[in-house]
C-alpha positions in Angstrom: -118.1 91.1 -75.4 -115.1 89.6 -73.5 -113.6 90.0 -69.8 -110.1 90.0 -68.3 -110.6 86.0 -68.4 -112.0 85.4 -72.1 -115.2 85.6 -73.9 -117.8 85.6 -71.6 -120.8 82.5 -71.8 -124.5 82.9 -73.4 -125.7 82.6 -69.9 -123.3 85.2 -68.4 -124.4 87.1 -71.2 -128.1 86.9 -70.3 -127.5 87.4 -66.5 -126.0 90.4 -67.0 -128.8 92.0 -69.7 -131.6 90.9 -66.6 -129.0 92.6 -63.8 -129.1 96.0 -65.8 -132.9 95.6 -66.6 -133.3 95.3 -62.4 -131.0 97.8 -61.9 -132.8 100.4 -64.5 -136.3 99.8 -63.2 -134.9 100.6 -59.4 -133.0 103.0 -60.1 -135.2 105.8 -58.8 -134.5 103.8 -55.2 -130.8 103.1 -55.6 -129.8 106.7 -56.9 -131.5 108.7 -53.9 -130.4 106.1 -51.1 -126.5 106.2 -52.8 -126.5 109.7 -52.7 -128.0 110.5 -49.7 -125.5 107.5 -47.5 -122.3 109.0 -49.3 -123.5 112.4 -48.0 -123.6 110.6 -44.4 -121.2 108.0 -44.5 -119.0 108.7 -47.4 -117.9 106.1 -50.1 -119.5 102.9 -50.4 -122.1 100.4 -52.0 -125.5 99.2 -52.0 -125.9 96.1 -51.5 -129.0 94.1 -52.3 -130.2 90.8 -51.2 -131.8 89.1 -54.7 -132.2 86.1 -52.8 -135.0 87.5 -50.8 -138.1 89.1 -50.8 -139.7 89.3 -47.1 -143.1 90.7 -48.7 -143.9 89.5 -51.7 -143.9 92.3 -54.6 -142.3 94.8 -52.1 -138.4 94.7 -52.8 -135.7 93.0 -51.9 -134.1 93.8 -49.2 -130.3 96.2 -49.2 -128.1 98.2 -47.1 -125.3 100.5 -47.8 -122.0 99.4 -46.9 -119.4 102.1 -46.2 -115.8 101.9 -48.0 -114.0 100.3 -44.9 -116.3 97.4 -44.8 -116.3 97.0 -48.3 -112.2 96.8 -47.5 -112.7 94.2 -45.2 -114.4 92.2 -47.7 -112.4 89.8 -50.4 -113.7 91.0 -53.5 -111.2 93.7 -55.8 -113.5 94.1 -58.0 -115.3 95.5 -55.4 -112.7 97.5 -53.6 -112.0 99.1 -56.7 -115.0 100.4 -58.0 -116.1 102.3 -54.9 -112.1 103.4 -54.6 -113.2 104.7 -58.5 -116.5 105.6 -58.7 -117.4 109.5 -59.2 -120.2 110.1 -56.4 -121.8 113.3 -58.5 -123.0 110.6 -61.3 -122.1 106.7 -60.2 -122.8 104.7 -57.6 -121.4 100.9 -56.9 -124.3 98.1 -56.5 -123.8 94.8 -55.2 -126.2 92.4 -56.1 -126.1 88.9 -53.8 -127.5 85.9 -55.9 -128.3 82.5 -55.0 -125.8 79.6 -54.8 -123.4 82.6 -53.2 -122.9 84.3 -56.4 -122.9 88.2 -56.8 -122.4 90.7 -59.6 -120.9 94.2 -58.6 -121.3 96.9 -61.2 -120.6 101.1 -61.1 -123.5 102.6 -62.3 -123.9 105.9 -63.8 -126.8 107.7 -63.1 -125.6 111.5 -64.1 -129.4 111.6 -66.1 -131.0 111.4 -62.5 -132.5 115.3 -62.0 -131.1 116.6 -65.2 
């Protein structure tokens, strides 16, 4: 496994495996609220706050952010998948980790009410 930037760490590695694990178990959250905000607002991303929990064993806490914010952001990686992402099967999710760290990744959910 490599990126743009070369081979990407053990712990990169690991961090991404647990961020796809999270994102699988809520994905019967994430797929609905994507769909149903692009419907509304058009393109954007969820955004979830990993940092926080406010009730313990209830969720963290996310938003959807609509393409023009996610413009006004500094993140290309960003930009570009919700530019990209097909809104029948994907949606973009924004994960915000501690120490100011986030992963972004284009999910496909085109299983979701086959």
């Amino acid at each position: 496994m490599t990126a743009e930037h070369g081979k990407i760490p053990d712990w990169g590695r690991r961090d991404r495996q647990r961020d796809l694990e999270w994102i699988r178990e809520n994905l019967h959250i994430f797929w609905p609220a994507a769909t149903d905000a692009y419907v509304e607002l058009g393109r954007g991303a969820i955004v979830v706050d990993t940092t926080q929990q406010p009730i313990p064993g209830l969720g963290n806490p996310f938003g959807y952010f609509t393409q023009a914010e996610i413009e006004q952001k500094d993140d290309e990686d960003a930009k570009r998948m919700v530019r990209e992402y097909d809104p029948d099967g994907e949606f973009v999710l924004v994960m915000l980790k501690p120490k100011d760290l986030m992963s972004i990744y284009r999910v496909q959910a085109r299983w979701q009410g086959e």
